[in-house]
Kinemage of the C-alpha trace (Angstrom):
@kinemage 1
@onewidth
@group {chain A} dominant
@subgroup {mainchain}
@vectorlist {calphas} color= white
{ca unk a 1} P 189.474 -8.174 91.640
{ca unk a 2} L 190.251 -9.912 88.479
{ca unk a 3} L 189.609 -13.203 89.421
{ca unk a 4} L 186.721 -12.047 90.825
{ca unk a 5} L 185.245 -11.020 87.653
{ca unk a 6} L 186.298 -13.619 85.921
{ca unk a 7} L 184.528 -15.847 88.008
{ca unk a 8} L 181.422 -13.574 87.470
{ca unk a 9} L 182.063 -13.756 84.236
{ca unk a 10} L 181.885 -18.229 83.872
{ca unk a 11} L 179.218 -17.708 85.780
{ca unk a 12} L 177.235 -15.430 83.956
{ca unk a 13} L 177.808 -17.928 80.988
{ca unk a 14} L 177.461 -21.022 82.133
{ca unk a 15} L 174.142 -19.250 83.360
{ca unk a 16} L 173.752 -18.524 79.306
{ca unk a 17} L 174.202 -21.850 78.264
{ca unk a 18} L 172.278 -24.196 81.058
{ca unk a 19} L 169.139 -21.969 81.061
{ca unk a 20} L 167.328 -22.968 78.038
{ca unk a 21} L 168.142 -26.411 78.491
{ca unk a 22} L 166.992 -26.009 82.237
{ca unk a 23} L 163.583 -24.388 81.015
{ca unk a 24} L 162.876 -27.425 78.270
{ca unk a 25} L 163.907 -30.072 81.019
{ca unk a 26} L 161.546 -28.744 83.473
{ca unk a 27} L 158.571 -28.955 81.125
{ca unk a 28} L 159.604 -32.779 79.768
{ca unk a 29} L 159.971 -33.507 83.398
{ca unk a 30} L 157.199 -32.160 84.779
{ca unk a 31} L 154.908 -33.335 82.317
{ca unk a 32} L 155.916 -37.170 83.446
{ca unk a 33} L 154.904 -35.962 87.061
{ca unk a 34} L 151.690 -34.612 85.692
{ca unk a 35} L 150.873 -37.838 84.090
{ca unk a 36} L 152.231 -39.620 87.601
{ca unk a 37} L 149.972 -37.303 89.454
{ca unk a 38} L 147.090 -37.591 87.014
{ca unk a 39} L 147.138 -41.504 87.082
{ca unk a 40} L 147.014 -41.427 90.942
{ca unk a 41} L 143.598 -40.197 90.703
{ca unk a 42} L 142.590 -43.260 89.351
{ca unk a 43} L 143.823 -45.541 92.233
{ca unk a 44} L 146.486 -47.046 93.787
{ca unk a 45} L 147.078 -50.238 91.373
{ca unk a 46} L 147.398 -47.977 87.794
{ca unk a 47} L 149.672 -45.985 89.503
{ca unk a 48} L 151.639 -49.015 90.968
{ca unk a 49} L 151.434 -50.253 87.368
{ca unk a 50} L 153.017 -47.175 85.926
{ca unk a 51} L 155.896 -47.499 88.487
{ca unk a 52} L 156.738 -51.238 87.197
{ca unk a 53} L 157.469 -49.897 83.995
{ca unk a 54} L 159.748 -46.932 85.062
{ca unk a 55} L 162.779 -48.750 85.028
{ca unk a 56} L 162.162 -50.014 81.593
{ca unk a 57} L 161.056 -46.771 80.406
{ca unk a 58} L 164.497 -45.838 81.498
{ca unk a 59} L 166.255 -48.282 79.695
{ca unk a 60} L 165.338 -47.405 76.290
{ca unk a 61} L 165.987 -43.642 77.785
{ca unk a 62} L 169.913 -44.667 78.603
{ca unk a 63} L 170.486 -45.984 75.315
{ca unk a 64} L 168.774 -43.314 73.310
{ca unk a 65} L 171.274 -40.425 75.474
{ca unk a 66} L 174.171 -42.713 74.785
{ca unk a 67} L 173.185 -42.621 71.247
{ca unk a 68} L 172.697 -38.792 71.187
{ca unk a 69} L 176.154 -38.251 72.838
{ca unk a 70} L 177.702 -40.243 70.016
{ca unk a 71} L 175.324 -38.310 67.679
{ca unk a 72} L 176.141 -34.607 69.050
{ca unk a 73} L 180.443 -35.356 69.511
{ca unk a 74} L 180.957 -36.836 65.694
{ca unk a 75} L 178.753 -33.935 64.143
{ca unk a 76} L 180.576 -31.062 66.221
{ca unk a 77} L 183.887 -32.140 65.579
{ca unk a 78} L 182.684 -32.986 61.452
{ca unk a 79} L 181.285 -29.082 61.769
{ca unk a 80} L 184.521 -27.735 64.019
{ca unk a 81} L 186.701 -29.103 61.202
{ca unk a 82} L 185.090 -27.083 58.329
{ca unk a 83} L 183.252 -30.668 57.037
{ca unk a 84} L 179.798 -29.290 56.372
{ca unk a 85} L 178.963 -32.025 54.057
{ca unk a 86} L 179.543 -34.661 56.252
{ca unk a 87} L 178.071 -33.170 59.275
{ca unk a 88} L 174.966 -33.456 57.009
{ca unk a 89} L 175.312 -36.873 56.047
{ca unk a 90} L 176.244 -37.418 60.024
{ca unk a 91} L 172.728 -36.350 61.102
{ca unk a 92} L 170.905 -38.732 58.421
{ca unk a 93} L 172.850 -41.555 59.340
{ca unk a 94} L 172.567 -40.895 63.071
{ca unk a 95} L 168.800 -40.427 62.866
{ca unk a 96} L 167.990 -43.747 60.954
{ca unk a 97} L 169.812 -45.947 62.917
{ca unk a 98} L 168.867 -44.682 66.178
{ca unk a 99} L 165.171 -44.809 64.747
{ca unk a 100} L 166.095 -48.397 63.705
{ca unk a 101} L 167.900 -49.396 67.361
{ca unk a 102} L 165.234 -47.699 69.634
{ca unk a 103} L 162.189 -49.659 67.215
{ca unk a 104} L 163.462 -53.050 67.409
{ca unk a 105} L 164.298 -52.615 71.389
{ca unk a 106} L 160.646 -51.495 71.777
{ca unk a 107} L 159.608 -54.640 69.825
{ca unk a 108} L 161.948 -56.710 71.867
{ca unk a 109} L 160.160 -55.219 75.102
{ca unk a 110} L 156.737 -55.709 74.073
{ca unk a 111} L 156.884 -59.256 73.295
{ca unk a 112} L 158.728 -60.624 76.235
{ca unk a 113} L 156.943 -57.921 78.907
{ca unk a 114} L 154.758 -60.561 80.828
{ca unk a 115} L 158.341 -62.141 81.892
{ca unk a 116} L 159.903 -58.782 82.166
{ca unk a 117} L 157.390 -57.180 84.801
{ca unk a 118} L 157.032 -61.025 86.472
{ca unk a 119} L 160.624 -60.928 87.362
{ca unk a 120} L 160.162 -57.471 88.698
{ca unk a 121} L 157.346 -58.446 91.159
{ca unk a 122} L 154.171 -57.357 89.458
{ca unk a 123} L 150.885 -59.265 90.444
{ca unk a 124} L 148.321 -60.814 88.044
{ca unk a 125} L 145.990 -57.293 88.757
{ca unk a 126} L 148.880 -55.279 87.471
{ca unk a 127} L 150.162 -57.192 84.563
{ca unk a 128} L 146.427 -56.937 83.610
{ca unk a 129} L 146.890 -52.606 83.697
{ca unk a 130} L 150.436 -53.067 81.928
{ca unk a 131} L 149.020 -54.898 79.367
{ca unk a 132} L 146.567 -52.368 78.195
{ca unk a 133} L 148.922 -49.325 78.542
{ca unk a 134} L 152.512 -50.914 77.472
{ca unk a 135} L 151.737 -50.778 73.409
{ca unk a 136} L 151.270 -47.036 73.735
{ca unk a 137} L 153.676 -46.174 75.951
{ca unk a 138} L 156.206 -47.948 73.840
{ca unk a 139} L 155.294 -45.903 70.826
{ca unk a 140} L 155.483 -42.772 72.461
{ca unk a 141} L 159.048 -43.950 73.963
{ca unk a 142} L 160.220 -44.758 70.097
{ca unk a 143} L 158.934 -41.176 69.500
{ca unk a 144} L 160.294 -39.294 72.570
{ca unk a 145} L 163.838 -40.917 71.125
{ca unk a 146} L 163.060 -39.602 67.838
{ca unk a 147} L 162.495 -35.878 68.975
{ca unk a 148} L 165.739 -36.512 71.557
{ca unk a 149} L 168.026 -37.277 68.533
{ca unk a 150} L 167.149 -34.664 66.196
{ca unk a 151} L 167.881 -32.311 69.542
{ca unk a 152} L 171.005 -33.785 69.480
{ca unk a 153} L 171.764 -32.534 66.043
{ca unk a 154} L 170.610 -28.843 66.937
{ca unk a 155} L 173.058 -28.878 69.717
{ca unk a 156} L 176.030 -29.883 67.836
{ca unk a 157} L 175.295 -26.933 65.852
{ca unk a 158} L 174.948 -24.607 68.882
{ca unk a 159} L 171.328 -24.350 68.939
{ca unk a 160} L 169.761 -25.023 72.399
{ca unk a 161} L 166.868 -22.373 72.172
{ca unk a 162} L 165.458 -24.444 69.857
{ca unk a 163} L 164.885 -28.018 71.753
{ca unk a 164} L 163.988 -25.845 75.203
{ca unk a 165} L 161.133 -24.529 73.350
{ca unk a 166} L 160.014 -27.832 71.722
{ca unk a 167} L 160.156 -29.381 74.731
{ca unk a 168} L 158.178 -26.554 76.608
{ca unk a 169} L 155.489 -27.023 73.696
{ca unk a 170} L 155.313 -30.910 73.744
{ca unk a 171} L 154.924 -30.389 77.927
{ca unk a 172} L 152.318 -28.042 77.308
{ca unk a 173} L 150.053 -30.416 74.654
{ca unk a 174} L 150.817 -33.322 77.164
{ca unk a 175} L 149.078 -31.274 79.771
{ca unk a 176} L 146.054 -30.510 77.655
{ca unk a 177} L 145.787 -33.978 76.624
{ca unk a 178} L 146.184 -36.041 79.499
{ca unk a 179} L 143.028 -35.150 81.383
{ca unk a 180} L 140.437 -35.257 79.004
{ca unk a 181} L 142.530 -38.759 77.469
{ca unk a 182} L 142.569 -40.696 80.977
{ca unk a 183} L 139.596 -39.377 82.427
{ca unk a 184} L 136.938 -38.467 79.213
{ca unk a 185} L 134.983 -35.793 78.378
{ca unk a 186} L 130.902 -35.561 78.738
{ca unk a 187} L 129.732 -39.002 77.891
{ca unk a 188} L 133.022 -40.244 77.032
{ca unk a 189} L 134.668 -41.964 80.012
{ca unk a 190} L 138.353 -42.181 78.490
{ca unk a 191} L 141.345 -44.388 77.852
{ca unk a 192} L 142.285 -44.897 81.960
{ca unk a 193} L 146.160 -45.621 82.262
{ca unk a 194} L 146.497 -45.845 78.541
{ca unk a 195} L 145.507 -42.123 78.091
{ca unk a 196} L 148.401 -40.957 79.472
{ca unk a 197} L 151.189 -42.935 77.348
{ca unk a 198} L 148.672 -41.710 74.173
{ca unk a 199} L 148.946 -38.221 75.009
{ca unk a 200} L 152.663 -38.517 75.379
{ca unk a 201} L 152.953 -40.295 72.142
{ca unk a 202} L 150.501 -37.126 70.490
{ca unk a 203} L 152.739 -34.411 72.207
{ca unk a 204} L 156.002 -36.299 71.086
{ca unk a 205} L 154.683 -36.421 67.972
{ca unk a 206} L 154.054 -32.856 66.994
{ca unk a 207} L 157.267 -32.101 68.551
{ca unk a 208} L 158.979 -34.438 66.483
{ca unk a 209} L 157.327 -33.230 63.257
{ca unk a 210} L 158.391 -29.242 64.303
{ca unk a 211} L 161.940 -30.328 64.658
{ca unk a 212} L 162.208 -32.526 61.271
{ca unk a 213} L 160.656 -29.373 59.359
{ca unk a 214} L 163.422 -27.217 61.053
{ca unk a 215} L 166.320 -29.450 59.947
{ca unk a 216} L 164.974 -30.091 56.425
{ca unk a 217} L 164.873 -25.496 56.183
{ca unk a 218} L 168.294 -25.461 57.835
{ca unk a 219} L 169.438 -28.246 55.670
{ca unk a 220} L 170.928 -30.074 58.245
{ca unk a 221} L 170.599 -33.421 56.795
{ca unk a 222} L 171.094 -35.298 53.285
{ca unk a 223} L 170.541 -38.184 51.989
{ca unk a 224} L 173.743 -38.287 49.745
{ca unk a 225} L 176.589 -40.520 50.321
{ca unk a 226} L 174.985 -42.496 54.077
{ca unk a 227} L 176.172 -45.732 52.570
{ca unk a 228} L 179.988 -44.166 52.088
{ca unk a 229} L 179.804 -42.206 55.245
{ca unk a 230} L 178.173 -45.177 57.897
{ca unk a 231} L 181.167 -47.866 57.050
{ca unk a 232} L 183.622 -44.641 57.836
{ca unk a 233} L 181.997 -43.706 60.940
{ca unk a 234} L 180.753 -46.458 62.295
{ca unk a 235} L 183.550 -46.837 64.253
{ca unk a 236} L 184.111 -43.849 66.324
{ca unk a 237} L 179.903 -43.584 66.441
{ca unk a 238} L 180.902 -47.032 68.507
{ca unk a 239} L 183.585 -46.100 70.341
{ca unk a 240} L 181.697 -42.738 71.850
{ca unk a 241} L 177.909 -44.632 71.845
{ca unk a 242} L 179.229 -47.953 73.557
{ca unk a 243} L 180.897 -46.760 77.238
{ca unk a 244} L 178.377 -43.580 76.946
{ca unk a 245} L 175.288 -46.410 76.550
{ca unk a 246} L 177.202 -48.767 79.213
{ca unk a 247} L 176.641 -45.856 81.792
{ca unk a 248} L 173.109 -44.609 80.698
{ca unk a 249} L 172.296 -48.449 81.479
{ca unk a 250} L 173.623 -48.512 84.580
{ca unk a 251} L 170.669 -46.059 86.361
{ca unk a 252} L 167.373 -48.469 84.844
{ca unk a 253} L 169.167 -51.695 86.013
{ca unk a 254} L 169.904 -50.237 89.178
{ca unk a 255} L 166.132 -49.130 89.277
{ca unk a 256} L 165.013 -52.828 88.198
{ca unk a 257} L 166.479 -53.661 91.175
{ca unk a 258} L 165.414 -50.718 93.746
{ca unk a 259} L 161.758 -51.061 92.416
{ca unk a 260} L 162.342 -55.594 92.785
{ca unk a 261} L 163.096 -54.606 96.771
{ca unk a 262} L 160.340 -52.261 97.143
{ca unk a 263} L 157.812 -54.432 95.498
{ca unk a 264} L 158.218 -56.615 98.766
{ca unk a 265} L 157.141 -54.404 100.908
{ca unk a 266} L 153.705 -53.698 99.059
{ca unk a 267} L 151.346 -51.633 96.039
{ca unk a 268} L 151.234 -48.898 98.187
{ca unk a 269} L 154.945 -48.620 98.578
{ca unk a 270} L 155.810 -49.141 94.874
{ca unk a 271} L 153.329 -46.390 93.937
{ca unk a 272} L 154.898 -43.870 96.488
{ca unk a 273} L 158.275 -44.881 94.733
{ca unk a 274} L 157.153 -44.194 91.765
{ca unk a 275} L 156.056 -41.045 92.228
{ca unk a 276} L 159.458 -40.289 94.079
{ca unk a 277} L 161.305 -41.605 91.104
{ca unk a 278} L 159.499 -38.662 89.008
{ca unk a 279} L 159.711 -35.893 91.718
{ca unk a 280} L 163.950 -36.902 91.575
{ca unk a 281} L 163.787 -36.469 88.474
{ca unk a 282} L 161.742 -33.170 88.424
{ca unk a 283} L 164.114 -31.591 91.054
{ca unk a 284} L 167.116 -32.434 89.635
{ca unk a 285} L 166.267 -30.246 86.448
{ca unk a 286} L 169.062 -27.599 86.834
{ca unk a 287} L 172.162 -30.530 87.870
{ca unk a 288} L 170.602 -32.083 84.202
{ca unk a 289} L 170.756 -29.421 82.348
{ca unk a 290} L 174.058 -28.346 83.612
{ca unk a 291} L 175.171 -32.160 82.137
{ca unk a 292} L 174.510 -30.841 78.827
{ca unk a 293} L 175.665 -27.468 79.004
{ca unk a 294} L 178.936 -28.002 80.559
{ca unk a 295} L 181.023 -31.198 79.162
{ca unk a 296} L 181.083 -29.104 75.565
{ca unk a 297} L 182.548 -25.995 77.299
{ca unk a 298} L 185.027 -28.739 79.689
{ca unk a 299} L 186.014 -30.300 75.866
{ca unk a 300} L 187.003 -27.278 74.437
{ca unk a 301} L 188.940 -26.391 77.475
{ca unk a 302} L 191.019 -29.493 77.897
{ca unk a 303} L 191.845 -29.661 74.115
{ca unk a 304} L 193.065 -25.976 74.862
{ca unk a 305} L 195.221 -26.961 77.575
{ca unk a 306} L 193.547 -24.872 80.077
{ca unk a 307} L 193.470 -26.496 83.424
{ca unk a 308} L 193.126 -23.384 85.185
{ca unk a 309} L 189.638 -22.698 83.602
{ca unk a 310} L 188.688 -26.760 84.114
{ca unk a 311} L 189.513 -26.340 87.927
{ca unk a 312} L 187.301 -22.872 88.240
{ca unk a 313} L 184.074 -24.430 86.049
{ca unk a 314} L 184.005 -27.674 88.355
{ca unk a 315} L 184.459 -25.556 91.291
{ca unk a 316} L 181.809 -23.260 90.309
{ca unk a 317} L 178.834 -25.838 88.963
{ca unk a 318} L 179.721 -28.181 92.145
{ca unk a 319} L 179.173 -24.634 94.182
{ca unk a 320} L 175.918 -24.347 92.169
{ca unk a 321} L 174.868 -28.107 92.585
{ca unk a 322} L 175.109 -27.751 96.591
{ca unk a 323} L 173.664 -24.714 97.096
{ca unk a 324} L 170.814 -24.577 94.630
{ca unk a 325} L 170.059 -28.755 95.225
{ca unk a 326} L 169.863 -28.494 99.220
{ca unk a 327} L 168.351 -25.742 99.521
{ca unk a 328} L 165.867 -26.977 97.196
{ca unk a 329} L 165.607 -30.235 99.570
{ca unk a 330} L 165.584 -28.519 102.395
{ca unk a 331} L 162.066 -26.783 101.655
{ca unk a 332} L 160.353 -29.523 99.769
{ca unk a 333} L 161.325 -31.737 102.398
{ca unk a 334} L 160.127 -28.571 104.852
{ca unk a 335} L 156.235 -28.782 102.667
{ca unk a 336} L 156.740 -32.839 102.627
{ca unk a 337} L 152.975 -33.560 103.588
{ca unk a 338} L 151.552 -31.077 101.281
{ca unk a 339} L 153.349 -32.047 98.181
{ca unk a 340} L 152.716 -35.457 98.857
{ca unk a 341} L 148.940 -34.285 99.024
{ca unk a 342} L 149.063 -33.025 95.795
{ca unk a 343} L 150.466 -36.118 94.531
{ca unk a 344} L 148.986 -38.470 95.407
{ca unk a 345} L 145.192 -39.639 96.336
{ca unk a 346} L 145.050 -42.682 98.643
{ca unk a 347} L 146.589 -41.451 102.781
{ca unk a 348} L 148.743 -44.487 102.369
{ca unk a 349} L 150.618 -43.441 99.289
{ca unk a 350} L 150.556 -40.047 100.993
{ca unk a 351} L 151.915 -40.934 104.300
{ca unk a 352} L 154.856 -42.921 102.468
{ca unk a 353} L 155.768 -40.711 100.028
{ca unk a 354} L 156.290 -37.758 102.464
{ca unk a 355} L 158.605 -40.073 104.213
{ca unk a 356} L 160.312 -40.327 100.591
{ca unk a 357} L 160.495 -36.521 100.070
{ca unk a 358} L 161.771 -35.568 104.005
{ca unk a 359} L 165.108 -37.940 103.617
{ca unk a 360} L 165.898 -38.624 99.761
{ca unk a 361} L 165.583 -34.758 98.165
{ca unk a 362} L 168.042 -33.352 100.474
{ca unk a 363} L 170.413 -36.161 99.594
{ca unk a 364} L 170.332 -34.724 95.989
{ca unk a 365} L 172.717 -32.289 96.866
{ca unk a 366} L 175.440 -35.228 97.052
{ca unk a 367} L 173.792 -37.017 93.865
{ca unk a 368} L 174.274 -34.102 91.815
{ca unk a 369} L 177.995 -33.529 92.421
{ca unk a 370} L 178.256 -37.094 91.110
{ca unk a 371} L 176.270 -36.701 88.148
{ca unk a 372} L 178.209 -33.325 87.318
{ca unk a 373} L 181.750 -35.581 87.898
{ca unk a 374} L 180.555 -38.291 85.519
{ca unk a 375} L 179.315 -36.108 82.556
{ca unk a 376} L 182.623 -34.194 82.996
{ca unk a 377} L 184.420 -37.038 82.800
{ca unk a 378} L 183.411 -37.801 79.097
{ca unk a 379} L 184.809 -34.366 78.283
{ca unk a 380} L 188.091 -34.701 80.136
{ca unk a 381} L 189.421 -37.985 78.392
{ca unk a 382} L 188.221 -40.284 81.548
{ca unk a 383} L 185.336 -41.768 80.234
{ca unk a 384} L 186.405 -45.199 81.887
{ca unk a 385} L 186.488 -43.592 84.962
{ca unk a 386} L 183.372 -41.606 84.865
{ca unk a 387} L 181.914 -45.187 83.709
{ca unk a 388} L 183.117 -46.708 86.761
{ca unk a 389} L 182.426 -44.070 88.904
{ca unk a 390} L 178.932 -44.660 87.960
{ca unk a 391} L 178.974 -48.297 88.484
{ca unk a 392} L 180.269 -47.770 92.158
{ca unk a 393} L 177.611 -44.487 92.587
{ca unk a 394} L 174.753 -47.449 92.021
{ca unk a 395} L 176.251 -50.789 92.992
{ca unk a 396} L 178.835 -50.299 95.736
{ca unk a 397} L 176.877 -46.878 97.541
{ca unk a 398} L 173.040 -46.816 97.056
{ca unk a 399} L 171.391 -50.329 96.508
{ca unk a 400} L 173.338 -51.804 99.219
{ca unk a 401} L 172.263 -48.921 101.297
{ca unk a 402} L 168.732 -49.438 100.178
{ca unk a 403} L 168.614 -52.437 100.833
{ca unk a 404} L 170.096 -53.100 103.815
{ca unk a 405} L 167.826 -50.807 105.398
{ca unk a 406} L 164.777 -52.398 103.627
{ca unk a 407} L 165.611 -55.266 105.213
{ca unk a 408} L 166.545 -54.231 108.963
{ca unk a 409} L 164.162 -51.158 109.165
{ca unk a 410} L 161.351 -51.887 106.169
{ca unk a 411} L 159.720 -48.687 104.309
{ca unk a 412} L 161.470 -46.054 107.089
{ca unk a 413} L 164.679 -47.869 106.086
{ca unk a 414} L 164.217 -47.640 102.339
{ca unk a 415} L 163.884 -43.628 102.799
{ca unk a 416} L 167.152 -43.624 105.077
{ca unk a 417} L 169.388 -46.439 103.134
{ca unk a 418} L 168.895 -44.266 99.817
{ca unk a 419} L 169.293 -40.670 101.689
{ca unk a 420} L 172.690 -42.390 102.587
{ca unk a 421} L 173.484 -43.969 99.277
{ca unk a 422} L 173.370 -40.180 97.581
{ca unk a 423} L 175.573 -38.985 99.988
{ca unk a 424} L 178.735 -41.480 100.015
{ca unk a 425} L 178.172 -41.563 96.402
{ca unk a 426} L 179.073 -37.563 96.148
{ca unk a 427} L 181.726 -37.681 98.977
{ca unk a 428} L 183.065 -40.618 96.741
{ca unk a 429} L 182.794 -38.412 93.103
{ca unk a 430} L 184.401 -35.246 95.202
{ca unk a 431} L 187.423 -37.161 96.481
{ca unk a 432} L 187.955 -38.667 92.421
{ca unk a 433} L 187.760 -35.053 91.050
{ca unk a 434} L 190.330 -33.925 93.449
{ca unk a 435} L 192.400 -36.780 92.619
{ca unk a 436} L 192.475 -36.287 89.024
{ca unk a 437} L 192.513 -32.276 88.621
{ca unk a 438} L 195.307 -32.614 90.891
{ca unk a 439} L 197.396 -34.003 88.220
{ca unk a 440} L 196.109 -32.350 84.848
{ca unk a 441} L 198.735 -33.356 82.663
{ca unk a 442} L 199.341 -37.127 83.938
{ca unk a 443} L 195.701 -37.089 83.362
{ca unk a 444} L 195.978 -35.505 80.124
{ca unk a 445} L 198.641 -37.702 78.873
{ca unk a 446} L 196.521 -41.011 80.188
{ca unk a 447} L 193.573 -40.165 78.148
{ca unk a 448} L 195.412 -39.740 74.603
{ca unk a 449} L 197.436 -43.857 75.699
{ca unk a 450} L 193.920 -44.952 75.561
C-alpha cells in the first residue's frame, strides 16, 4: 500500500511540474501549425517553401536549447549554493552572448541561403518565395531565442508558471496576427508567406519585452562584474553548452537530410512533410514538456544517491509516454483524412499527408521513450551516452529506414521506413536504460572519471 502511494504521490508531482510547461508548449507549437495551416491556403509552392526552411529553422532552435541548458544548470547550481550575486551576473552574461551567437548565425544563414536551400533541393519558383519570407523569419528566430533564454533563467529559479503563460500569450497574438498579415484586410491584400514569419517576430516580441520587465522587477540580472564572471565561467558554460548543442544539432541535420530525400519525390510531397514535421511536433507536447520537467528532479536524485526513486520516475514517465503517445496516435491516425482536411488545401497534399498521420503518429509512442532516455541522460552523468544515443536514434534507425523505403516503395515507403525508424529507435533507448539503471553505482562512479 505504501508503494502504492508513493507512486501516486511522483505522479501527482511530476503531474505538478510538466503541466505548465505542457500548456505553454502546446500554444508555441500550435501556433507554428496555425501558420503551416494558414500558409496552405495560399497554395502548394509557399507551403513547400516554408517546409525547405524547417530544418534550418531547427538548427538555430538546437543551438539556442543547448545554450539554455548551459544557461538554466550554471544559474541553479550558482542559486543552490547560496551565490545570489553571481546567479545574477550568470543571467546577464548568458543573455548577451546567446543574443550575440544566435545574431551572427542568423546573419551567417541569410547570406549564404540561395546555396543552403539549392543543396536541399529547392527549385528556382521556391527560392523566389524563400527569398521574400527568409529576412523575417530570421528575425523572429533571433527573437524566439531571446524569449527562450530569459525562460531559461525563470526556470533555474523555479518559476515555470511564468514562461507557460508567455508562451500561451505570444500563441495567442500569433493567431490574431497571422490572418489578417498573410491574407489582408479590406483593400489591403497582405504580406503572403512573409506575413506569417512577421507575426511571429510581433508575438515574440511582446513576449520578449514581458519577460525582460519581469527579470529587471525580480532583479534577476546585473550588469556588475560580467567581465570577471564570463572568463570564470566560460568554461563549464562550454563544457554543459557544447555536447548539449552537439545533440540539439543532430535532429535539423537529420531533417536536412529527410526533407533532401523527400524533395525527390515532388512539391506536393515536401509540403505534406512539412506539415507532418509540425503536427510531430504538436503531438509530442506532453513527452517535451516532460524533458524539461524531469532531468532537474532526476539531478537532484542522483546527487542524493537515490536510485530507488531514479528507477520509479523512468518507470513512471516511460508508462506515461506509451500510454498517453499511442493512444494519442491511435485516434489521430483513426480521424487521418479529416485532419489532413483541415490542414491542408490542395487533395494531393491531403491524400499524402493522411498517409503521414496513419503510420508515423503511432510510432511516437517509441520516439518518445527515446527522447525521455536522452534528456535523462544529461541528468544522470551520461551525457556521452545520451549524445550517442541520439546519433544512433537519427543515423543508424530512422534515415536509413526512410530512405530505404523511399527508394524501394516511394511516398508509401517514406510513411512506413520512418513509422519503423521511431520504433527500433525506442526498443534501442529501452534496452540502454535497462542496461545502465541496472548498475547505478558503476554508473555513478563512471560519470564523476569523466
Amino acid at each position: 500500500m505504501a508503494a502504492v502511494m508513493h507512486q501516486r504521490e511522483l505522479a501527482i508531482t511530476l503531474w505538478r511540474q510538466t503541466w505548465p510547461m505542457a500548456i505553454g508548449v502546446l500554444a508555441l507549437l500550435g501556433f507554428q501549425l496555425v501558420d503551416s495551416a494558414f500558409i496552405a491556403r495560399l497554395g502548394t509552392a509557399p507551403l513547400a517553401a516554408q517546409s525547405f526552411t524547417f530544418p534550418i529553422s531547427f538548427l538555430i532552435i538546437g543551438i539556442q536549447v543547448g545554450m539554455g541548458i548551459a544557461i538554466a544548470a550554471l544559474i541553479s547550481r550558482a542559486l543552490g549554493a547560496g551565490e545570489g550575486e553571481r546567479a545574477t551576473r550568470l543571467s546577464s552574461l548568458v543573455l548577451m552572448t546567446g543574443g550575440g551567437v544566435i545574431g551572427l548565425l542568423a546573419l551567417a544563414l541569410w547570406v549564404f541561403h540561395v546555396s543552403i536551400f539549392q543543396l536541399l533541393g529547392a527549385d528556382d519558383t521556391t527560392l523566389g518565395y524563400i527569398r521574400a519570407y527568409w529576412a523575417p523569419q530570421l528575425l523572429s528566430a533571433w527573437l524566439g531565442a531571446m524569449l527562450y533564454f530569459t525562460y531559461s533563467v525563470f526556470r533555474a529559479h523555479g518559476d515555470t508558471k511564468l514562461p507557460g503563460k508567455i508562451m500561451v500569450l505570444s500563441s495567442l497574438i500569433n493567431l490574431v496576427l497571422d490572418p489578417l498579415f498573410i491574407f489582408g484586410l479590406g483593400d489591403w491584400q497582405g504580406w503572403g508567406l512573409p506575413g506569417a514569419a512577421w507575426a511571429t517576430a510581433i508575438a515574440f516580441a511582446i513576449g520578449l519585452a514581458v519577460t525582460s520587465y519581469k527579470l529587471a522587477r525580480r532583479r534577476w540580472a546585473s550588469q556588475y562584474g560580467l567581465w570577471l564572471e564570463a572568463k570564470q565561467s566560460w568554461r563549464p558554460f562550454t563544457g554543459i553548452a557544447a555536447p548539449a548543442m552537439v545533440s540539439q544539432l543532430m535532429p535539423p541535420l537529420a531533417a536536412m537530410l529527410a526533407i533532401a530525400v523527400v524533395a525527390g519525390l515532388g512539391e506536393s510531397e515536401v509540403a505534406a512533410w512539412g506539415l507532418a514535421s509540425r503536427l510531430e511536433t504538436l503531438s509530442l507536447m506532453v513527452i517535451l514538456a516532460m524533458t524539461m520537467s524531469l532531468p532537474p528532479w532526476l539531478g537532484r536524485c542522483y546527487g542524493a544517491g537515490d536510485w530507488e526513486q531514479i528507477h520509479q520516475l523512468m518507470g513512471l514517465a516511460i508508462k506515461v509516454a506509451l500510454v498517453w503517445q499511442l493512444g494519442l496516435g491511435i485516434v489521430l491516425a483513426m480521424g487521418a483524412p479529416w485532419l489532413a482536411m483541415a490542414l491542408a488545401g490542395n487533395p494531393d497534399v491531403q491524400s499524402e499527408l493522411t498517409l503521414l498521420i496513419r503510420f508515423l503518429l503511432p510510432s511516437y509512442a517509441a520516439l518518445g521513450v527515446c527522447m525521455l532516455v536522452v534528456s535523462a541522460g544529461n541528468a544522470l552523468g551520461w551525457p556521452l551516452r545520451a549524445m550517442l544515443l541520439s546519433s544512433a536514434r537519427l543515423f543508424v534507425c530512422y534515415l536509413p529506414c526512410l530512405w530505404l523505403g523511399s527508394q524501394f516503395f516511394g511516398w508509401w515507403g517514406v510513411a512506413a521506413g520512418g513509422a519503423v525508424g521511431n520504433l527500433l529507435a525506442g526498443l534501442m533507448a529501452w534496452y540502454v536504460m535497462r542496461r545502465i539503471l541496472s548498475r547505478p553505482h558503476r554508473q555513478a562512479g563512471y560519470a564523476k572519471s569523466t
